[in-house]
C-alpha positions in Angstrom: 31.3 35.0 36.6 28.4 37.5 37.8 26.3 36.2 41.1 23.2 35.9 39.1 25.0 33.3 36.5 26.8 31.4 39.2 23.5 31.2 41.0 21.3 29.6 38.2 23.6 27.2 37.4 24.5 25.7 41.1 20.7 26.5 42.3 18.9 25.6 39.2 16.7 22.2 39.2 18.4 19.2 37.7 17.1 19.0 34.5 17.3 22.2 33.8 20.9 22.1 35.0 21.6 19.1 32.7 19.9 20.6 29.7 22.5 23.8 29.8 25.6 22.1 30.5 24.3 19.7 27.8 23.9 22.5 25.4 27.6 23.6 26.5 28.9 20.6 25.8 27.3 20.0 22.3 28.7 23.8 21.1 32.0 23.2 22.1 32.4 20.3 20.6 30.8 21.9 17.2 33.1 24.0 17.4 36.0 21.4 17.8 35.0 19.5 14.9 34.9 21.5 12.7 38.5 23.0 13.6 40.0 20.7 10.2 38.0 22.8 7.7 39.8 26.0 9.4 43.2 24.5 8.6 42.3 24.5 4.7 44.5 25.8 2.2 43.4 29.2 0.5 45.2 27.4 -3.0 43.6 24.0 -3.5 46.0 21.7 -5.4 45.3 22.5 -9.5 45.3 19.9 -11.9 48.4 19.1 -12.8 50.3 19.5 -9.5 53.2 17.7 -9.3 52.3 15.7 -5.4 55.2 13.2 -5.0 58.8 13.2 -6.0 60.8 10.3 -5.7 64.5 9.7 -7.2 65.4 11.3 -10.6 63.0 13.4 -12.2 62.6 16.5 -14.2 60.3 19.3 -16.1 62.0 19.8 -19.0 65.8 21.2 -17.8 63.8 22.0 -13.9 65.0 19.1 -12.0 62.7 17.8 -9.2 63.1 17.3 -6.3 61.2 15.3 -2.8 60.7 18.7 -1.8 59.0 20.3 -5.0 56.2 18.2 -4.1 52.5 20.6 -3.9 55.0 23.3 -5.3 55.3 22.8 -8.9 52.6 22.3 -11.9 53.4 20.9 -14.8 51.5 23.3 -17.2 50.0 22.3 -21.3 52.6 21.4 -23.5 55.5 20.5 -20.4 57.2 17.1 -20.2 57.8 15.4 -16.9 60.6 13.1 -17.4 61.6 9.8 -14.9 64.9 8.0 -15.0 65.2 6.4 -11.8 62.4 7.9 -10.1 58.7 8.2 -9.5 56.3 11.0 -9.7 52.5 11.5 -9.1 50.6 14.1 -10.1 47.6 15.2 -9.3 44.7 15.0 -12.4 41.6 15.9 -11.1 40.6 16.0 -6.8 41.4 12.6 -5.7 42.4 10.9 -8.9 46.6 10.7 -9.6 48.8 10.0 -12.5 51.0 7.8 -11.3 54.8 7.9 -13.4 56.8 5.5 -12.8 61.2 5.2 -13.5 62.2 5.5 -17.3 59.0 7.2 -18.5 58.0 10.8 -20.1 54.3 12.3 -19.8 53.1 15.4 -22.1 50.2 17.7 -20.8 
């Protein structure tokens, strides 16, 4: 820190003082907050995305799997099959298709 910086802010009147470190304060925590939006994904989830995987399931002869979760789309004219499982899938942002055990869904 030069002597001219360390200077105005340990000699600087009060106010003027509390305005800066104020200022300070209120860009680092800008830039804190917005630290989630830097964590996006560059893919967003696609209709059709296959979010949750629970038990027996399969696309077509592809089994699934807990893993295959955000991984795997099931694409027009595919058929997600449950026996004893669940799946979701994603349909639009925020709205899921939710399968449950013993049932089929065409796209």
């Amino acid at each position: 820190m030069s002597v001219l910086s360390r200077n105005f802010l340990f000699h600087t009147p009060g106010i003027a003082r509390r305005s800066l470190l104020a200022f300070i304060g209120a860009s680092c925590l800008g830039v804190l907050l917005s630290a989630p939006s830097w964590a996006q994904s560059q893919h967003p989830a696609r209709p059709g995305s296959i979010n949750y995987v629970e038990g027996e399931a399969s696309i077509g002869a592809q089994a699934l799997s807990s893993t295959s979760g955000g991984s795997v789309e099931l694409e027009k004219d595919q058929t997600l099959t449950t026996k004893a499982g669940k799946v979701e899938i994603l349909l639009t942002p925020g709205v899921f298709l939710r399968v449950a055990d013993n049932s089929s869904v065409k796209i």
